[in-house]
C-alpha positions in Angstrom: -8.0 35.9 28.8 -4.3 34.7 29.2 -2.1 37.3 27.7 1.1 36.7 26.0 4.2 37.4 28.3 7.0 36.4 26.5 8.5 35.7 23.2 11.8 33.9 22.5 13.6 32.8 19.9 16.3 30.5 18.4 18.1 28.9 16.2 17.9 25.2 15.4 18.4 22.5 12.9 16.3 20.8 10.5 16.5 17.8 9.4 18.8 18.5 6.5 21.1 19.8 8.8 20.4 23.5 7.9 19.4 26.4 10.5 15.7 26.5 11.4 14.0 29.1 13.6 12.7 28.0 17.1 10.0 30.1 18.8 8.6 29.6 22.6 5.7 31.8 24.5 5.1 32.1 27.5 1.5 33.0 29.1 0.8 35.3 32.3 -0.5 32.2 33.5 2.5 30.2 33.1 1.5 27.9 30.2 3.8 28.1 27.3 4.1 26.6 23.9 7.3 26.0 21.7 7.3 25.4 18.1 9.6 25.1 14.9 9.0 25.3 11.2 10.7 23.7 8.5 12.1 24.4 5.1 11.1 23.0 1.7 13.4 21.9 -1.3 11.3 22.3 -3.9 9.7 25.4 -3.4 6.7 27.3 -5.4 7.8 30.6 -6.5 4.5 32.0 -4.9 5.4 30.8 -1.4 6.2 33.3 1.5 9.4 33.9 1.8 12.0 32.8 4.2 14.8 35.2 5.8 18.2 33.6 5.4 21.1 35.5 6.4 23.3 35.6 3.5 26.7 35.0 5.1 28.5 32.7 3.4 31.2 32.1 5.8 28.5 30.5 8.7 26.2 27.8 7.4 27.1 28.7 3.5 24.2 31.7 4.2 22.1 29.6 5.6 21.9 30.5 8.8 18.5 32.3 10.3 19.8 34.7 12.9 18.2 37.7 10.9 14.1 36.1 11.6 15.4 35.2 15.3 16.7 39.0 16.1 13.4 39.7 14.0 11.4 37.6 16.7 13.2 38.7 19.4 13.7 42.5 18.8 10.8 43.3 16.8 7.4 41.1 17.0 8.0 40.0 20.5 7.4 43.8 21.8 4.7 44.3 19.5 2.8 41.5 20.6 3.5 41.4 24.2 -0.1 41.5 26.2 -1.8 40.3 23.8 -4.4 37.4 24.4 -3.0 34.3 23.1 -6.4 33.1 22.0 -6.8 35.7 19.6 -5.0 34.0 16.8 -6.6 36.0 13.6 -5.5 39.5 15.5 -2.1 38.3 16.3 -1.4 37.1 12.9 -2.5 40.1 11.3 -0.5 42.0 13.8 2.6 40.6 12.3 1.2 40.7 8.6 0.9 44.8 9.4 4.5 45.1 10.7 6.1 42.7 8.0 4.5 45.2 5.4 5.3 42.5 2.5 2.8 40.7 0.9 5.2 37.3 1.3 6.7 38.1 4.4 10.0 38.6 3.2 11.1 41.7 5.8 10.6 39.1 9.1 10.7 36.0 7.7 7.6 33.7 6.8 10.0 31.1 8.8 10.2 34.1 11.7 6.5 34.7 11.4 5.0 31.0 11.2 7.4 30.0 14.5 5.2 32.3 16.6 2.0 31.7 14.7 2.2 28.0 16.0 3.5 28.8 18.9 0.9 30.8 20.4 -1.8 28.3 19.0 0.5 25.6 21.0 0.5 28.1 24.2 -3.4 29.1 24.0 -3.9 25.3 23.6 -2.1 24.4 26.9 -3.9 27.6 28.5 -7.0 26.1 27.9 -6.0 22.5 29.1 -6.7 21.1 26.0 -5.1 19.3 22.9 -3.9 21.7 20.1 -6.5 19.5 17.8 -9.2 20.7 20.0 -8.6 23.6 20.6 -8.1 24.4 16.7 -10.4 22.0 15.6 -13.2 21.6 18.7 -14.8 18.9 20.2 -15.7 17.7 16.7 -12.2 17.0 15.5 -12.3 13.3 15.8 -11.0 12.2 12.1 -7.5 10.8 11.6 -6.3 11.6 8.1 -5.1 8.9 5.8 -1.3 8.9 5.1 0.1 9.0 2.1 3.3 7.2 3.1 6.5 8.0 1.0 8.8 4.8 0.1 10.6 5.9 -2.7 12.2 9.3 -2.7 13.4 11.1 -6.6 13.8 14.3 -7.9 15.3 17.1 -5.4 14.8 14.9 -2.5 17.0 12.5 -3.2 20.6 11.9 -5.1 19.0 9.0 -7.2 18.0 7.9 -11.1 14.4 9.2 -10.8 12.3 12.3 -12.2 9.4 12.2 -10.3 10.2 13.2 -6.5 7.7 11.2 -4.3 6.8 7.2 -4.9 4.1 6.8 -2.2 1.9 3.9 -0.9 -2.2 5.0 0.8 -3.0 2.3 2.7 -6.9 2.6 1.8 -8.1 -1.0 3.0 -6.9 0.2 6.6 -9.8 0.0 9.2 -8.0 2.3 11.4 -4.9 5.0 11.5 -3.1 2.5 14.0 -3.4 0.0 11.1 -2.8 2.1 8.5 0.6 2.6 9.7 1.4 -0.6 10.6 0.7 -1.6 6.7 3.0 0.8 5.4 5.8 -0.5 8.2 5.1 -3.4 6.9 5.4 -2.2 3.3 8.2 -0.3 3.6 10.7 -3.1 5.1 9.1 -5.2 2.3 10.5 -3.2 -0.1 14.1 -3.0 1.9 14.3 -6.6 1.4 13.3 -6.7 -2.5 15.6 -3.6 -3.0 18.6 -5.7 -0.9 17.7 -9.2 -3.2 18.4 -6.9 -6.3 21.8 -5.2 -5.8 20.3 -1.7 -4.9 20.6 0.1 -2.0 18.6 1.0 0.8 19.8 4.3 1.7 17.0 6.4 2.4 16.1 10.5 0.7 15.3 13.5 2.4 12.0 12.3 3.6 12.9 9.1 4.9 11.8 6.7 1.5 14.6 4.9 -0.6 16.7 6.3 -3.2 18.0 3.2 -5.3 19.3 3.8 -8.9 16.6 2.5 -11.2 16.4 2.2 -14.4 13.0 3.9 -14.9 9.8 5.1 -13.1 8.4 2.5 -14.0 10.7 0.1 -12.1 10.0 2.1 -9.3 6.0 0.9 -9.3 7.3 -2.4 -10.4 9.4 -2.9 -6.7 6.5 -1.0 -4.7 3.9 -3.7 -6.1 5.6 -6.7 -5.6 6.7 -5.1 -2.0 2.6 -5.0 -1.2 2.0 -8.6 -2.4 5.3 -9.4 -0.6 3.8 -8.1 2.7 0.6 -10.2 2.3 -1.4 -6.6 1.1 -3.6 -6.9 -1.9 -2.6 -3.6 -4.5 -5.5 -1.6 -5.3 -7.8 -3.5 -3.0 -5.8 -3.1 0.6 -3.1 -0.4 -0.9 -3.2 2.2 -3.5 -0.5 4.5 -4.7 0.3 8.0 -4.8 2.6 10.2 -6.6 4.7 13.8 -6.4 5.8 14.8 -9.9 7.1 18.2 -9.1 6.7 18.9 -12.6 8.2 22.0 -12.3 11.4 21.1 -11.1 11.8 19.8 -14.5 9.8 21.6 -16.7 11.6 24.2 -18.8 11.7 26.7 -22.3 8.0 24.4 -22.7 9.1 21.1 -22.2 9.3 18.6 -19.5 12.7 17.2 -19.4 12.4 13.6 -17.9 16.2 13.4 -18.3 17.3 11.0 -15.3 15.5 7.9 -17.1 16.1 8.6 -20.5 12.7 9.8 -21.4 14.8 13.1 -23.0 11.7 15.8 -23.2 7.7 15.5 -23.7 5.0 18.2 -24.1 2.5 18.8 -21.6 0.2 16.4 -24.1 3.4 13.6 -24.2 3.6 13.8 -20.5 -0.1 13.5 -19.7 -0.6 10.5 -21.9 2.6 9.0 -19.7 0.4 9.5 -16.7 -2.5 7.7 -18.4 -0.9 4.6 -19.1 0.3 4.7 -15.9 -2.8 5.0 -14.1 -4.6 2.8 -16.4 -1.6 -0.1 -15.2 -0.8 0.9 -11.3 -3.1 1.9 -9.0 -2.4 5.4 -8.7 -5.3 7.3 -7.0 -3.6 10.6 -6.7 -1.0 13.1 -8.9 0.7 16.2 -7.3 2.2 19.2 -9.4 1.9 16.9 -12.2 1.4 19.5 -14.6 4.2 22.8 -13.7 2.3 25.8 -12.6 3.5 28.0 -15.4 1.6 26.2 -17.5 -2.1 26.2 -17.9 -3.3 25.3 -20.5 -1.0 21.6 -19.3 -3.0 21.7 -16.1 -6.4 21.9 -17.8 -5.3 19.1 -20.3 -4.7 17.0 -16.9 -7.7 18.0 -15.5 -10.0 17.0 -18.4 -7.9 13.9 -18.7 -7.8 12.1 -15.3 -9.7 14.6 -12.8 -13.0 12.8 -13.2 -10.8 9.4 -12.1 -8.2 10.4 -9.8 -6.9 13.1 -7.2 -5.4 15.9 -8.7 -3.5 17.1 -6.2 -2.1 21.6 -6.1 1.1 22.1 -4.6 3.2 24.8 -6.4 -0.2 26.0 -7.9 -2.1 27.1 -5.1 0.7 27.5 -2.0 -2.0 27.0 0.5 -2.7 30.6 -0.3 -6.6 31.1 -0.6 -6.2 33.4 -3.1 -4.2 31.4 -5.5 -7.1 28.4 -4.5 -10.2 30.2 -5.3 -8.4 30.9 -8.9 -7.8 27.4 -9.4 -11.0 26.3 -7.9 -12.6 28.7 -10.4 -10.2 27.7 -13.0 -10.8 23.9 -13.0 -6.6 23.6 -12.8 -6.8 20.9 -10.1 -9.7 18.9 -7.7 -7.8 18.8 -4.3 -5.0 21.0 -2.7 -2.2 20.3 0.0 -1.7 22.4 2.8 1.7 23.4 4.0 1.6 26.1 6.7 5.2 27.5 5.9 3.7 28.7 2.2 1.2 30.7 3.6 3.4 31.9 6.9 0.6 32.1 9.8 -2.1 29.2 11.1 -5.2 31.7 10.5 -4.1 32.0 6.6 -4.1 28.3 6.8 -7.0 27.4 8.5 -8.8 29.6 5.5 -6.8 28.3 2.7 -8.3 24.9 4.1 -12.0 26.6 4.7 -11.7 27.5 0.7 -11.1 23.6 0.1 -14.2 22.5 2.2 -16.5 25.0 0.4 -15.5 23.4 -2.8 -15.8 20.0 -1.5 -12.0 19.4 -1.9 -9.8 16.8 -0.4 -6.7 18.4 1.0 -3.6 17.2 2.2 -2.1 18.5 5.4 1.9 18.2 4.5 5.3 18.2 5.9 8.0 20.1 4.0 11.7 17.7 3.1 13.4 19.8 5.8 11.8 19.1 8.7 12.0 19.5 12.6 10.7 17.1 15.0 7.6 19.6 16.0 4.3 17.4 15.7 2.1 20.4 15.0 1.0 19.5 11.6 -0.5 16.4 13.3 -2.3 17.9 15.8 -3.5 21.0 12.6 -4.6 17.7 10.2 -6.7 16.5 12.9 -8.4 19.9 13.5 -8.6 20.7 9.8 -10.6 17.1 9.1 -8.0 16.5 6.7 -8.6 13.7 4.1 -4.9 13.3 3.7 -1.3 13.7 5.4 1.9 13.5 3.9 5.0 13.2 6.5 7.6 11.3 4.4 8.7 7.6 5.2 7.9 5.6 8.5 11.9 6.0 9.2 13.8 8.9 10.4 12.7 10.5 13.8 11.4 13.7 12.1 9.0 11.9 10.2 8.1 9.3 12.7 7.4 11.9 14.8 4.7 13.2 13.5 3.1 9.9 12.8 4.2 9.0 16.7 1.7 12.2 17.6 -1.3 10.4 15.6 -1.1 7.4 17.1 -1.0 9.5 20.7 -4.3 11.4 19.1 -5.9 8.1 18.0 -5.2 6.6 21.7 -6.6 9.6 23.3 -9.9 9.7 21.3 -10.6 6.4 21.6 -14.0 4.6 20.6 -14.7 8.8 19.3 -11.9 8.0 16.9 -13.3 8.4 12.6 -10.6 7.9 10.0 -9.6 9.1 6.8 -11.4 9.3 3.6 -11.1 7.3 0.4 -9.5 9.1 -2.3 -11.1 7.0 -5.0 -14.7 8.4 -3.8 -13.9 11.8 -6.1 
C-alpha cells in the first residue's frame, strides 16, 4: 500500500491558450504523478461539467482558479492517506463530496486532474507503465489513428460544415508505420493545398483549414494527397469523418450553410452521406446524426450501420449509462471515449467495459483544447482500443501523444499487436 501524501494544484494553459487545471500527487513513498486535462469546443450537453470562474476581467471568465482552490482546499484533505491504488474508492470519494450528478460544484476539469493523476502516481509506485498498470500485462495493442488533415466546423475559421476530414491508415503493418503514412499524407496535402492558392494554416487540432468550395472538395484534395504520397485509397488508406451534426442542427433541420447546401432533413442529410460513402472511402461517421434527434439516428443506423462505423460522441459522452441506452437502442455501432465527459478514469474504464460487452469499437479521443499530458495514450493502450483520435501529426500537443505511442510501441517490442480494421463491422 502507498498512500497518497499530497495533492497540488494549478493553473495552466491549453492549447487554445485558455486556463487548464494541473494536478500533481505525491506518494508516502515518494513516487508522484502529474496530470492535466483538456477542454472541448464542441461539447455534448450531457457531458460533466467544467468549473470556470466567471470573471470577465482575467481570461474573459475563463480562468479555472475556482477547481484549483477546489483541489487544493477541499479534495486534497479528503483524500489524503488514501491508497493510491484504490482508484474506484478515490473516485467515488470525490463523486460523494461533489454531490452533483455532472460534477459541476468541483469541477469535472478539477475532478478528472486528480483522477489521472493518481493513476499516473500508483503507476510509477508500482514501477510500471500507466498502460500496464491500467491495462495489465496483456495490454499489448496499439490503436489505429484516425489522423485529422482537414479541420471545419468549430475547430477551425474555414468554409466547411463538417468539423473533422480524417485519413486511417488501415494498410499499415505497424503503429510506427501508420504514422509515418499519415506524415507522409499530410505534407502531401500541404503541397496540393500550396499548388492551388489555399492556405496551409492549420485548425485547432493541428489539420488544415483552407477555404473550399464544398465538402466534397475537401475528399477531392485528401485523395489525390494519398495517391500523391504513393498510398493506394481504400486499399493502404481509408477515411474518416466528424460531422458534429449538432453544432448545426437546429428548429429540425441541419443547416449546412458554409457550402451552400442551405438546410436538409435528417432523411436529405443521410442520403448526402450515402453518396458519399458509396464514392470515398469513408469507413467511419461521428455525430453524424445530432443527439436530439432519434428517430435521424435510427434512419443512419439502418442506412449505413451494417457497412460502416457509426461512431457516438455527443450521444453517449463516454457515460455508461447513456451507452447501454444506445446500445439498446440501436442509435450507433461504436462509441468514443473522452475521459473529461465522464470526469474520473474508473467511469471511463466502465463506459469502455460497456463497449467490449457489446462487441463495440471505441475510440479513445483527445478533446480541441488540449495539454501536452500523454495520458490518453498510455489509457488507449490499456483499454485495447480499436481507435485514437489526437488531431493532426503537427502541433506539439497532438504530436505528443502520438510521440508516447511510438515510446509504448518501442518498449513492447516483438509483444507489440496493432489496431483493428474498421471495415471488419
Amino acid at each position: 500500500m502507498d498512500c497518497i501524501g499530497s495533492i497540488r494544484a494549478m493553473e495552466i494553459l491549453d492549447s487554445r491558450g485558455n486556463p487548464t487545471v494541473r494536478v500533481s500527487v505525491v506518494l508516502d513513498s515518494g513516487a508522484r504523478g502529474t496530470s492535466s486535462v483538456p477542454a472541448g469546443a464542441s461539447i455534448g450537453v450531457n457531458e460533466a461539467a467544467e468549473l470556470r470562474d466567471g470573471d470577465m476581467f482575467r481570461y474573459r471568465g475563463r480562468g479555472v482558479r475556482k477547481a484549483v482552490g477546489n483541489v487544493n482546499d477541499v479534495l486534497a484533505p479528503a483524500l489524503m492517506g488514501m491508497d493510491v491504488t484504490r482508484q474506484v474508492e478515490i473516485d467515488d470519494a470525490m463523486r460523494e463530496i461533489d454531490g452533483t450528478a455532472n460534477l459541476e460544484r468541483m469541477g469535472a476539469n478539477a475532478v478528472l486532474a486528480v483522477s489521472q493523476a493518481c493513476a499516473v502516481a500508483a503507476a510509477a509506485s508500482n514501477g510500471v507503465p500507466l498502460y500496464t498498470y491500467l491495462g495489465g500485462k496483456d495490454a499489448v495493442r496499439l490503436p489505429m489513428p484516425m489522423i485529422n488533415v482537414i479541420n471545419g466546423g468549430k475547430h477551425a475559421d474555414s468554409s466547411l460544415d463538417m468539423q473533422e476530414f480524417m485519413i486511417v491508415p488501415i494498410g499499415a503493418p505497424s503503429f510506427s508505420e501508420a504514422l509515418r503514412y499519415g506524415v507522409e499524407i499530410f505534407h502531401a496535402l500541404a503541397r496540393i493545398l500550396g499548388t492551388r492558392g489555399y492556405t496551409s494554416a492549420v485548425g485547432d487540432e493541428g489539420g488544415f483549414a483552407p477555404l473550399l468550395t464544398s465538402n466534397e472538395e475537401a475528399f477531392d484534395l485528401i485523395m489525390e494527397a494519398i495517391v500523391a504520397a504513393g498510398y493506394r485509397p481504400g486499399v493502404d488508406i481509408c477515411l474518416a469523418l466528424d460531422a458534429a451534426a449538432a453544432s448545426f442542427f437546429r428548429d429540425g433541420n441541419y443547416w449546412l450553410s458554409r457550402t451552400g447546401y442551405r438546410s436538409k432533413t435528417s432523411v436529405q442529410l443521410i442520403e448526402l452521406y450515402q453518396q458519399w460513402v458509396h464514392k470515398y472511402p469513408i469507413v467511419s461517421i461521428e455525430d453524424g446524426i445530432a443527439e436530439s434527434d432519434p428517430a435521424g439516428l435510427r434512419e443512419l443506423m439502418t442506412a449505413l450501420g451494417h457497412q460502416i462505423q457509426i461512431m457516438g460522441d455527443d450521444l453517449v459522452v463516454t457515460n455508461p449509462e447513456f451507452i447501454a441506452r444506445a446500445i439498446e437502442q440501436g442509435s450507433c455501432n461504436a462509441a468514443l471515449i473522452k475521459l473529461n465527459q465522464i470526469g474520473t478514469v474508473s467511469a471511463a474504464i466502465a463506459a469502455v467495459e460497456l463497449c467490449c460487452r457489446a462487441h463495440w469499437h471505441y475510440a479513445v479521443a483527445h478533446r480541441s483544447g488540449e495539454t501536452e499530458d500523454t495520458f490518453i495514450a498510455d489509457f488507449a493502450v490499456a483499454m485495447n482500443a480499436s481507435h485514437i483520435k489526437t488531431g493532426s501529426v503537427c502541433r506539439g500537443e497532438r504530436t505528443a501523444k502520438y510521440n508516447r505511442l511510438l515510446e509504448i510501441e518501442g518498449e513492447l517490442g516483438a509483444r507489440a499487436l496493432f489496431g483493428h480494421d474498421a471495415r471488419s463491422r
